[in-house]
C-alpha positions in Angstrom: 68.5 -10.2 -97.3 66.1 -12.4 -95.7 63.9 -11.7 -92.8 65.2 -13.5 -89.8 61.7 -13.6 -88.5 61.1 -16.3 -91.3 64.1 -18.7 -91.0 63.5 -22.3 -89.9 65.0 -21.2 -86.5 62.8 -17.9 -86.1 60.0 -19.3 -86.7 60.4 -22.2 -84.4 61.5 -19.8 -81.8 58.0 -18.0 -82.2 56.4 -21.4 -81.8 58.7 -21.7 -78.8 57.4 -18.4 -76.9 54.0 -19.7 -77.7 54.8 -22.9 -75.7 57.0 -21.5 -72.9 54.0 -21.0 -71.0 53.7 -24.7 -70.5 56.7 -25.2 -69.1 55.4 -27.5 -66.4 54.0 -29.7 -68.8 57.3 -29.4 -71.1 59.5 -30.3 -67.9 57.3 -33.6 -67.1 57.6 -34.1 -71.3 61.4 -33.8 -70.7 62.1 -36.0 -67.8 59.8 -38.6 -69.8 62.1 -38.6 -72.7 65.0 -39.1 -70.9 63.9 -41.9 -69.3 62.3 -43.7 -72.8 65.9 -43.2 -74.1 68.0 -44.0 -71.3 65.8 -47.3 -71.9 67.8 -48.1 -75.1 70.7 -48.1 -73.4 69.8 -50.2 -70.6 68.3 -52.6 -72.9 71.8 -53.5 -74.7 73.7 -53.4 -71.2 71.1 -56.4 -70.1 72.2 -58.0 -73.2 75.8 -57.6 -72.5 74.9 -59.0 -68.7 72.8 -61.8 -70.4 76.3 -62.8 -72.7 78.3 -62.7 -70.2 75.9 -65.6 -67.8 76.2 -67.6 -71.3 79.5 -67.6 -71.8 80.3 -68.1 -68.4 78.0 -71.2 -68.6 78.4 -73.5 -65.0 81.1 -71.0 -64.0 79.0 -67.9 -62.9 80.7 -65.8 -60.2 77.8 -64.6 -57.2 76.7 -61.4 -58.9 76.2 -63.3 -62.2 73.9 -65.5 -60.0 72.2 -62.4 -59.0 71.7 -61.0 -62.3 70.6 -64.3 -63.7 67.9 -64.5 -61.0 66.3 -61.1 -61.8 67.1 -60.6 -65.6 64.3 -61.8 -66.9 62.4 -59.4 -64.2 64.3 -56.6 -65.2 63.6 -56.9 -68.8 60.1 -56.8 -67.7 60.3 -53.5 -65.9 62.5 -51.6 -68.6 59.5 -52.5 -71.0 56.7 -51.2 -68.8 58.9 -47.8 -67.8 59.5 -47.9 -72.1 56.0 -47.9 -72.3 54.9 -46.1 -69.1 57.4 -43.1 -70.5 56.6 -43.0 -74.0 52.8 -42.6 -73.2 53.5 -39.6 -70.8 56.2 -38.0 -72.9 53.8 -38.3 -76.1 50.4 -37.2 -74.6 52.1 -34.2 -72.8 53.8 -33.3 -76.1 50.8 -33.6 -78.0 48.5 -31.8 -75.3 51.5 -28.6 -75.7 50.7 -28.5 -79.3 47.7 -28.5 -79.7 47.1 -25.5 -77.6 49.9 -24.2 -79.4 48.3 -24.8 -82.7 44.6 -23.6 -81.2 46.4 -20.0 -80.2 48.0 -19.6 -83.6 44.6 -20.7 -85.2 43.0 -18.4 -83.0 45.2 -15.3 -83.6 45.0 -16.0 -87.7 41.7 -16.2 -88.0 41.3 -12.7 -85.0 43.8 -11.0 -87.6 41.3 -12.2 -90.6 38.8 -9.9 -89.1 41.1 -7.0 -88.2 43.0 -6.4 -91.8 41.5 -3.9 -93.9 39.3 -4.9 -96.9 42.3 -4.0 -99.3 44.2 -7.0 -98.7 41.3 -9.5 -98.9 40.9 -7.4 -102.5 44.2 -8.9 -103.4 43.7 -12.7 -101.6 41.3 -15.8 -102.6 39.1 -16.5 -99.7 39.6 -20.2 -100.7 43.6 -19.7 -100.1 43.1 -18.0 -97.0 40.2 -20.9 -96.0 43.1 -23.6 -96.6 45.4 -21.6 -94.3 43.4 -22.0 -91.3 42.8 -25.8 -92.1 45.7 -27.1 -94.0 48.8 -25.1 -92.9 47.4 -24.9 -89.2 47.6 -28.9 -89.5 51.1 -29.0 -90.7 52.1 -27.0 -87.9 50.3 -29.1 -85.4 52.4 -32.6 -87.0 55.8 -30.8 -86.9 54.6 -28.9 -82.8 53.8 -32.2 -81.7 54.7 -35.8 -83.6 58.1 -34.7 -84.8 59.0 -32.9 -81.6 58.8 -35.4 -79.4 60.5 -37.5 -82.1 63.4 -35.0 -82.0 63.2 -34.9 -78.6 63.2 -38.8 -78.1 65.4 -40.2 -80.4 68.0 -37.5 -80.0 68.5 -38.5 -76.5 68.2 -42.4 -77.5 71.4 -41.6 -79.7 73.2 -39.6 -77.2 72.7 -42.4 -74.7 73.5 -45.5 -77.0 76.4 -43.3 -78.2 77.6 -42.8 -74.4 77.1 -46.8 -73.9 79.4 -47.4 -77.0 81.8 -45.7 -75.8 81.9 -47.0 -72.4 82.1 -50.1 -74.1 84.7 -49.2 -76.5 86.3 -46.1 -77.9 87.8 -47.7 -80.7 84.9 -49.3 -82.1 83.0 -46.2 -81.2 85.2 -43.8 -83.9 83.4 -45.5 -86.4 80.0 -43.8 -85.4 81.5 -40.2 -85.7 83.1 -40.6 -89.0 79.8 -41.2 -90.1 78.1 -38.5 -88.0 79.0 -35.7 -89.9 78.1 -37.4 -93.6 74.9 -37.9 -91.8 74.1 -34.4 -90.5 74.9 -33.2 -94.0 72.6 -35.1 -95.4 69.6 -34.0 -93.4 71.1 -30.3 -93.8 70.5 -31.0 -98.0 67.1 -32.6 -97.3 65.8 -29.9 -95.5 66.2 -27.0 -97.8 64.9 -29.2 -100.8 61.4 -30.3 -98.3 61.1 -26.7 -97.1 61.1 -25.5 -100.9 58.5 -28.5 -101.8 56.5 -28.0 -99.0 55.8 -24.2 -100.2 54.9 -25.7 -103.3 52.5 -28.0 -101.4 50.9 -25.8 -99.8 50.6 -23.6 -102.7 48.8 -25.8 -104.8 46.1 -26.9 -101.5 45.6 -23.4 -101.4 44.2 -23.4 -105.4 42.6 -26.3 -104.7 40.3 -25.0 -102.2 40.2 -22.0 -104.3 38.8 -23.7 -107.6 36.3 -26.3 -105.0 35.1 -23.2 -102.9 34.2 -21.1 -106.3 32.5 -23.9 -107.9 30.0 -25.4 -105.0 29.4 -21.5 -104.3 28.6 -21.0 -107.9 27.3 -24.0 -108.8 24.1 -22.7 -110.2 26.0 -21.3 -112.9 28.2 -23.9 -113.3 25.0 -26.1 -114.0 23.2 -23.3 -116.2 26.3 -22.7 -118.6 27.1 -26.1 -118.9 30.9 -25.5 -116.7 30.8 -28.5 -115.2 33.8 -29.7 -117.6 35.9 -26.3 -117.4 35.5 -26.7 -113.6 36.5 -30.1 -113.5 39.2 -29.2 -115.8 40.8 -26.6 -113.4 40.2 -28.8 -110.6 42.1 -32.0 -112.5 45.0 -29.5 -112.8 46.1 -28.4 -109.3 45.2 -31.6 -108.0 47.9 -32.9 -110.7 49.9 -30.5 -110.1 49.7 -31.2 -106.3 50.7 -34.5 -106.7 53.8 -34.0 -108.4 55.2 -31.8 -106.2 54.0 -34.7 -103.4 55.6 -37.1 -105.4 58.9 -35.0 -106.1 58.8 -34.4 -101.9 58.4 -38.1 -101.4 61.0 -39.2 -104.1 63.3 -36.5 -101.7 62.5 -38.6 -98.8 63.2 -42.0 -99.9 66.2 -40.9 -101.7 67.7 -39.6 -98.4 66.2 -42.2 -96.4 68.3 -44.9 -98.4 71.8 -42.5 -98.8 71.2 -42.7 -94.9 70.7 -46.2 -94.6 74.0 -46.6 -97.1 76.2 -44.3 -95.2 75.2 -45.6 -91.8 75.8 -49.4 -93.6 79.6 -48.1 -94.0 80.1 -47.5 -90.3 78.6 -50.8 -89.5 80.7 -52.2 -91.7 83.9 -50.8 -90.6 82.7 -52.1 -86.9 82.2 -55.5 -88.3 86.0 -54.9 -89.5 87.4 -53.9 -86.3 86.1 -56.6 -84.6 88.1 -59.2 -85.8 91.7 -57.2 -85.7 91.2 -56.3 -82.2 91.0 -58.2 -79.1 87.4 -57.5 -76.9 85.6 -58.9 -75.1 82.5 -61.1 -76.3 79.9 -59.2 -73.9 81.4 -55.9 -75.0 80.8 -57.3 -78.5 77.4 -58.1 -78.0 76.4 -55.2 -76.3 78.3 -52.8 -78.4 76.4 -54.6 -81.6 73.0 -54.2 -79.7 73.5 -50.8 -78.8 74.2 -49.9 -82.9 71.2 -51.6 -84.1 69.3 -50.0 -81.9 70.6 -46.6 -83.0 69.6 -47.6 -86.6 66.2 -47.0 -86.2 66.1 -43.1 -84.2 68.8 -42.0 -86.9 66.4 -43.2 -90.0 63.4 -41.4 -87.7 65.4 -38.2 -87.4 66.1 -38.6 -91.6 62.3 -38.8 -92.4 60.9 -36.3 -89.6 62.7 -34.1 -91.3 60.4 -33.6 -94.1 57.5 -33.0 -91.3 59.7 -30.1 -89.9 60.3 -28.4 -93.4 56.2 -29.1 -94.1 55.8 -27.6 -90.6 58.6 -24.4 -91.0 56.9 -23.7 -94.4 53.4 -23.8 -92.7 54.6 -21.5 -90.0 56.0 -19.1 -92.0 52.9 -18.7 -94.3 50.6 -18.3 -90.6 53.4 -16.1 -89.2 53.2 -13.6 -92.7 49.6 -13.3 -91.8 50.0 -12.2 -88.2 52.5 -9.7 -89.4 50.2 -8.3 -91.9 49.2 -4.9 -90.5 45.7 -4.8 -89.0 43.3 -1.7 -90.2 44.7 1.7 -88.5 42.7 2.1 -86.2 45.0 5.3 -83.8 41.5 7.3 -82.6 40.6 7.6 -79.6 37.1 9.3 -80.0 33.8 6.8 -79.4 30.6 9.2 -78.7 27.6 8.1 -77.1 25.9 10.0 -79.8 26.5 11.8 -83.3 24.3 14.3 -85.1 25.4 12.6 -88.6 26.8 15.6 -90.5 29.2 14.3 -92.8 31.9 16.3 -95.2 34.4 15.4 -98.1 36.9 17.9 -98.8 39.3 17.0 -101.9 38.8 13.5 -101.3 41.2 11.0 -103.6 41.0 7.7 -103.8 42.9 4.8 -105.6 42.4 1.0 -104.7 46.3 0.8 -105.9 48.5 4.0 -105.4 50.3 2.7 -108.8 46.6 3.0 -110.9 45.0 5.7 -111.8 42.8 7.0 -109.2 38.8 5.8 -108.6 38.1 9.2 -106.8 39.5 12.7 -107.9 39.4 15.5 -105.8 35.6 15.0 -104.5 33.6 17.9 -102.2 30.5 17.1 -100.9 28.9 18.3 -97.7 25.9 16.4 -96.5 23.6 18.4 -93.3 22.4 15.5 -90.4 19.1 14.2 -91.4 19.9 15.0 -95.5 19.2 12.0 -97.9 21.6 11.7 -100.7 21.4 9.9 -103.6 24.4 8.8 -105.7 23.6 7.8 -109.7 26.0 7.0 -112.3 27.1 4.3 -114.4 28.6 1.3 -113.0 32.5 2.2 -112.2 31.9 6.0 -111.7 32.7 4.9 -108.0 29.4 5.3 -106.0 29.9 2.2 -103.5 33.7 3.1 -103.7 32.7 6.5 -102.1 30.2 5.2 -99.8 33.0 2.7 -98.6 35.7 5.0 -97.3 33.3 6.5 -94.6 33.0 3.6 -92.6 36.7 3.5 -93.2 36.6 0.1 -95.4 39.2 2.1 -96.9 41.7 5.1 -96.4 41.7 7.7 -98.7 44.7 8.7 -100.2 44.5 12.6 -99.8 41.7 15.1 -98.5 39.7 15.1 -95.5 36.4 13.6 -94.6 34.4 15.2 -91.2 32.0 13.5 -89.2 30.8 15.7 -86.9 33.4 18.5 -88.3 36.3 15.8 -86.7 38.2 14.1 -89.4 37.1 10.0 -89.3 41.1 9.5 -88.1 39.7 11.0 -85.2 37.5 8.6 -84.2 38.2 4.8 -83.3 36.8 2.4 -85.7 34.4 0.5 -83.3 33.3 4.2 -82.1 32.7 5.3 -86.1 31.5 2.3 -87.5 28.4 1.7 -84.4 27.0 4.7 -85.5 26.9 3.9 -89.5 24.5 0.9 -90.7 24.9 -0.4 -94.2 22.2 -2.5 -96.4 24.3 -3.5 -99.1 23.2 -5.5 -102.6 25.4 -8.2 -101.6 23.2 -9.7 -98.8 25.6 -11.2 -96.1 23.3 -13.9 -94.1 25.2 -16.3 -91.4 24.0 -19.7 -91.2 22.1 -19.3 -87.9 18.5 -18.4 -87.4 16.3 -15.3 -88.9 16.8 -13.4 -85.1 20.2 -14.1 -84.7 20.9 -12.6 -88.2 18.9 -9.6 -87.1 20.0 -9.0 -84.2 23.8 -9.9 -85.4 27.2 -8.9 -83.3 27.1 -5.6 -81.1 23.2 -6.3 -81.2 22.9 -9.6 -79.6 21.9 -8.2 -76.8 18.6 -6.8 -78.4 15.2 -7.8 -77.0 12.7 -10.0 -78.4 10.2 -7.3 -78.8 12.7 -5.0 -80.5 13.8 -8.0 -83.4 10.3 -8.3 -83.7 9.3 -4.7 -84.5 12.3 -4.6 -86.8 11.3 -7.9 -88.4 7.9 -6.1 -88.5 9.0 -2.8 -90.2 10.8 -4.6 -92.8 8.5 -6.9 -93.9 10.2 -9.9 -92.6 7.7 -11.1 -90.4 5.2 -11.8 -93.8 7.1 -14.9 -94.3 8.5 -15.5 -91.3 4.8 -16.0 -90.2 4.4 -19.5 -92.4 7.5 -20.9 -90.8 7.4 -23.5 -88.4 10.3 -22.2 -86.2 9.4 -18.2 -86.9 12.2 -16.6 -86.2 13.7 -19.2 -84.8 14.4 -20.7 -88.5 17.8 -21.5 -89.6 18.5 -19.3 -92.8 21.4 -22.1 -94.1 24.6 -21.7 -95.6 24.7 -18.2 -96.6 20.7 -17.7 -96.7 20.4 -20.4 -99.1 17.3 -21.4 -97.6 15.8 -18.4 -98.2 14.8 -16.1 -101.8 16.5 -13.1 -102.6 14.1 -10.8 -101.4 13.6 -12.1 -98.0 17.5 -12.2 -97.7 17.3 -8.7 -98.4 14.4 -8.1 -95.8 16.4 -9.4 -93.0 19.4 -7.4 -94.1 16.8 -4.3 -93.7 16.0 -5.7 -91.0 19.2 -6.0 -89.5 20.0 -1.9 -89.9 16.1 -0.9 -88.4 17.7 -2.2 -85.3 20.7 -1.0 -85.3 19.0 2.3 -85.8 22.4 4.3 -86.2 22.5 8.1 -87.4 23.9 7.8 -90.3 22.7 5.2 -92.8 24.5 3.3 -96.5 21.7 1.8 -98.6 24.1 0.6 -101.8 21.2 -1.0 -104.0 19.1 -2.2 -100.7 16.1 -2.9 -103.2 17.4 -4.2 -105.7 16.5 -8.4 -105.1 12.9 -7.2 -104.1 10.1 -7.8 -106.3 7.7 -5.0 -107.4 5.4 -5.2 -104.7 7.9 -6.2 -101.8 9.8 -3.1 -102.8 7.0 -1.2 -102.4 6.2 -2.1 -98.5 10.4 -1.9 -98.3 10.3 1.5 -99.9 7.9 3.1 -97.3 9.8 0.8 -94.4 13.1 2.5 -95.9 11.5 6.3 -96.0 10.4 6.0 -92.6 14.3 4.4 -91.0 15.5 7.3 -93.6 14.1 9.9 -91.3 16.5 12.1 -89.6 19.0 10.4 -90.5 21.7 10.9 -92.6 21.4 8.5 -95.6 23.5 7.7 -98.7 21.4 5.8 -101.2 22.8 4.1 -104.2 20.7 3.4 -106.7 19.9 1.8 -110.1 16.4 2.9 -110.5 15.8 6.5 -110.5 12.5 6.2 -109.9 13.7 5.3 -106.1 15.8 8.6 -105.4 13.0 11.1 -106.8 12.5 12.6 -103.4 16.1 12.6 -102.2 16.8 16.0 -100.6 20.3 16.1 -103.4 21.3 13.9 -106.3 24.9 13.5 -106.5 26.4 12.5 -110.3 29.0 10.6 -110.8 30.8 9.9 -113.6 34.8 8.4 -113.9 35.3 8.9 -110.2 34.3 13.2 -110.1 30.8 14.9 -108.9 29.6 15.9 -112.1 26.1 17.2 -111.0 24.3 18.3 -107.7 20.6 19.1 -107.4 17.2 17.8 -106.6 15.6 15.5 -109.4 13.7 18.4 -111.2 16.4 20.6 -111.1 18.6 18.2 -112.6 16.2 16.9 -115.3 15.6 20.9 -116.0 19.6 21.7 -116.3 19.5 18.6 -119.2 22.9 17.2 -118.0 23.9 13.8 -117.3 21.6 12.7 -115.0 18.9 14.0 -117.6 20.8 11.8 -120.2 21.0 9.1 -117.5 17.0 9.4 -116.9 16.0 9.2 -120.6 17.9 6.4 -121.2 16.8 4.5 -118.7 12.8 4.9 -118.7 13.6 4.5 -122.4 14.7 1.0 -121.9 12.2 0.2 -119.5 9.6 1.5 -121.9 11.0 -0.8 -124.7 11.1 -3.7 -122.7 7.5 -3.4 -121.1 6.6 -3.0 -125.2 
C-alpha cells in the first residue's frame, strides 16, 4: 500500500500548510484571479453588444446608442483591469512560492546536517547536491507558474462556461460531452509525467554525481589519463537524460494534440447546431467568442500538467528527505565540564545489521588524562571505534560511559562540545584561515586566542608571508593551501577548542618530516590531561602513549605500553618489524 503522505494530493497538501500562512497574500492572489477571468467573459459579451449595434445598423434602440458611445471605452478598461489583475495575481503567487520554496530548501538542507553519518554512507553527495538545486526548482515552477495557471484559467473556463450557457443551453451541451473525454485525458497524462519526471530527476541527480567527482578529482583524472572514461560516463546520463526528456515531451505533445482533436469535435458539433436551430446572431457571435476563448486555458491546463507531475515528483523526493529520521539525539545531560574518563563495555558494531559485524564485543577502559593509541591494519576498525564516541554512529549492543553515564545520556551538542577531532581527511571551508580556526561554536573566540592557537600549531609560519595573514581565503576546500598547512589549521582548529577529550585519527599524516616534528611537540603538549585517542600509521608516533590498543578484524587483540608489547612478541611486535623493515628498505 502506498504512503498517503506521497500521493499527488498529499504532497500538495504539505505544500499547502506551508503556504497557509500567507493567506492574506493568497486572498489578494484570489480576488485577482477572479477578476482576470471574469475578463474573458466580459470580453465576448462586448462582442455580442458590438453584433448586435451592427446588425441593427441605422435602427439602434437608446441603450444601443449608449453602448455604442462607450464600447470602445470599455474595451479599453477590461484590457487595463486584464492586465492590472494578471500582474497582481501573478507577482503575489510568485512572491507565496518562493518563500514556500525558500522554507522547504531551508528545512532540507537543516535535515542534511541533522541525519546521522549512516545515511550519507549510503547517498552520493552529488545526488543530494542536485536535490537542493534541481528538485527545489521544480517545486518552485509547479508552487508558483502552474498555480496561478490552475488558478486562472480554471476560473476563465468556469466563467466562459457560465456565459455559454446564459447564452444558450443547447449549444452549451456540446462543451460537456467533451468535458469528461478531456479530464480523462489529463488524468492518463499525469501518471505517465509523474513516472518520467522521477526518471528526470533521477538521471540530474547522476549527472551531478559523475560532474561533482570528476572536477573534485580532477588531478587524478588528469594523472591517469581518465579524461575519456569520465567523459564517457558523463555522455551517458546526459543521453540517458535526454531520452527520458524527449519521451516526457513526446507525452506532452501527444496529449496536447488528442486535446486539441477532442475539443475540435465539440466545436464542430456547435458549428452543426447552429444551422438546425434558430438563435440569435449576437448570441451566435458571442457564444463563438466565448469558445475560442476557452481554447486557449483548456490547452494551458493540458501542458501545465506536465509541470505539476515534474513538481509532485520533486516534492515527494524533498518530502522523503524531511521524513528521514534525524540522529537520536533523546539526552538531556550537557555539563559545563567533564573529567574525560571514557569506557566500552561489550561494544558491537556493524555499519549494516545484515553484514558481518566491524566491532565484536570490545572492552576498553581509558582513565581522564590517559593517551591511547590504536594500531592495526587498515580495516581492523580503529576510526570505526573512535567514531561511535562522538556518536557518528550507534552501536549495536554494549555500553559506552563517559563520565560512568552511558553517551545515551548525554545530548549530542552536550557530548560532542567536549570531544575535538583532527582527522586525516582535513575538512577546510572556503572562508579565511581564522574563520576556519575559530569554526562554528567557536566563532565567538578572540583574536588573541586564534592567534595563540595558530601559534601552537605552527600555522602562523606561513600564515606570516601572506598578505591578508589570517585574514586569507583558504579556497574551495583549502585548495589554496598544501597539505600540511591544511592539516595545521585543522590542529589548529582543536587547540582552541581545547575540549577534554581529544580524536587525533592520523592528524600527522600530510605533514612533512620536519613540520611533523614542531606538530608532534604542539600535539604532546594539547595531549596533556586530556584524554586522547590517537590513530596512527607510524609507530614511531605512539611510542610514549600511556597503552597501545591492537586491533585486528574488529577485536582488541593486544594491550600494553610499547615495550611491553614489543617484549610479549605478538602482533604489534609483528606489526613493528614489518614496518621499520619497510622503511629500512626503502631508505636503502
Amino acid at each position: 500500500m502506498s504512503d498517503s503522505r506521497y500521493t499527488p494530493l498529499g504532497i500538495y497538501k504539505r505544500l499547502l500548510s506551508l503556504s497557509v500562512r500567507y493567506w492574506p497574500v493568497f486572498i489578494g492572489v484570489a480576488v485577482s484571479s477572479g477578476a482576470f477571468a471574469a475578463s474573458d467573459a466580459g470580453f465576448a459579451f462586448l462582442i455580442k453588444q458590438l453584433t448586435e449595434i451592427v446588425a441593427a445598423g441605422d435602427e439602434l434602440t437608446e441603450g444601443q446608442e449608449f453602448v455604442k458611445r462607450w464600447l470602445p471605452l470599455g474595451v479599453l478598461l477590461l484590457f487595463v483591469v486584464r492586465g492590472v489583475t494578471n500582474f497582481l495575481s501573478t507577482y503575489g503567487m510568485g512572491w507565496i512560492s518562493n518563500r514556500v520554496v525558500k522554507e522547504i530548501r531551508r528545512q532540507v538542507f537543516e535535515r542534511y546536517l541533522g541525519l546521522p553519518a549512516s545515511y550519507f554512507d549510503r547517498q552520493a553527495t552529488g545526488k543530494l547536491l542536485s536535490k537542493l538545486t534541481y528538485d527545489v526548482a521544480q517545486v518552485a515552477d509547479s508552487a508558483s507558474n502552474t498555480v496561478i495557471v490552475l488558478f486562472k484559467d480554471t476560473l476563465t473556463i468556469l466563467f466562459l462556461v457560465l456565459y455559454m450557457l446564459y447564452l444558450s443551453a443547447e449549444l452549451s451541451v456540446f462543451v460537456f460531452i467533451v468535458a469528461p473525454f478531456i479530464a480523462l485525458i489529463v488524468r492518463f497524462l499525469g501518471t505517465r509525467f509523474r513516472k518520467h519526471n522521477r526518471r528526470i530527476q533521477a538521471t540530474v541527480g547522476d549527472i551531478t554525481r559523475i560532474g561533482s567527482e570528476a572536477l573534485d578529482a580532477h588531478r587524478v583524472v588528469k594523472i591517469f589519463g581518465g579524461q575519456e572514461y569520465e567523459g564517457g560516463r558523463f555522455e551517458a546520463a546526459n543521453e540517458q537524460n535526454r531520452r527520458v526528456q524527449m519521451r516526457l515531451l513526446a507525452t506532452s505533445a501527444a496529449g496536447n494534440g488528442v486535446t486539441v482533436l477532442v475539443t475540435a469535435f465539440g466545436v464542430a458539433g456547435v458549428i452543426y447546431l447552429i444551422s438546425q436551430i434558430d438563435i440569435d446572431v449576437s448570441r451566435v457571435a458571442g457564444f463563438i467568442t466565448a469558445m475560442v476563448l476557452l481554447m486557449a486555458p483548456l490547452k494551458r491546463l493540458t501542458n501545465v500538467n506536465a509541470t505539476i507531475q515534474r513538481g509532485v515528483a520533486a516534492g515527494e523526493s524533498l518530502f522523503r528527505i524531511l521524513d528521514e529520521e534525524p540522529e537520536r539525539d533523546q539526552g538531556g545531560l550537557d555539563p559545563d565540564t567533564i573529567d574525560g574518563r571514557v569506557e566500552f563495555r561489550s561494544v558491537s558494531f556493524s555499519y549494516n545489521r545484515s553484514e558481518q559485524p566491524v566491532l565484536r564485543d570490545i572492552n576498553l577502559k581509558v582513565e581522564p588524562g590517559e593517551t591511547i593509541a590504536l594500531v592495526g591494519r587498515s580495516g581492523s576498525g580503529k576510526s570505526t571505534l573512535v567514531s561511535l564516541l562522538p556518536r557518528f554512529y550507534d552501536y549495536d549492543s554494549g555500553t559506552i560511559l563517559l563520565d560512568d553515564r552511558p553517551l545515551d545520556d548525554y545530548s549530542l551538542e552536550g557530548l560532542r562540545r567536549h570531544i575535538s577531532l583532527v582527522s586525516q581527511e582535513v575538512t577546510l571551508f572556503n572562508d579565511t584561515i581564522a574563520a576556519n580556526i575559530a569554526y562554528g561554536g567557536l566563532a565567538d573566540a578572540g583574536k588573541d586566542d586564534i592567534e595563540a592557537a595558530a601559534a601552537a600549531a605552527h600555522v602562523a609560519e606561513f600564515v606570516a608571508d601572506m598578505p591578508d595573514g589570517l585574514d586569507t581565503m583558504v579556497g574551495d576546500r583549502g585548495t589554496l593551501l598544501s597539505g600540511g598547512q591544511r592539516q595545521r589549521i585543522s590542529i589548529a582548529r582543536a587547540l582552541l577548542k581545547n575540549s577534554p577529550v581529544l580524536i587525533l585519527d592520523e592528524a600527522t599524516s600530510a605533514l612533512d618530516t620536519e613540520s611533523e616534528r614542531h606538530i608532534q611537540a604542539a600535539l604532546d603538549k594539547l595531549m596533556q590531561n586530556r584524554t586522547t585517542f590517537v590513530i596512527a600509521h607510524r609507530l614511531s608516533t605512539i611510542e610514549s602513549a600511556d597503552r597501545i590498543v591492537v586491533m585486528h578484524a574488529g577485536e582488541i587483540v593486544e594491550i600494553g605500553r610499547h615495550e611491553e608489547l614489543l617484549a610479549s612478541g605478538g602482533a604489534y611486535a609483528a606489526l613493528h618489524r614489518l614496518q621499520f623493515s619497510e622503511e629500512g628498505a626503502g631508505s636503502a
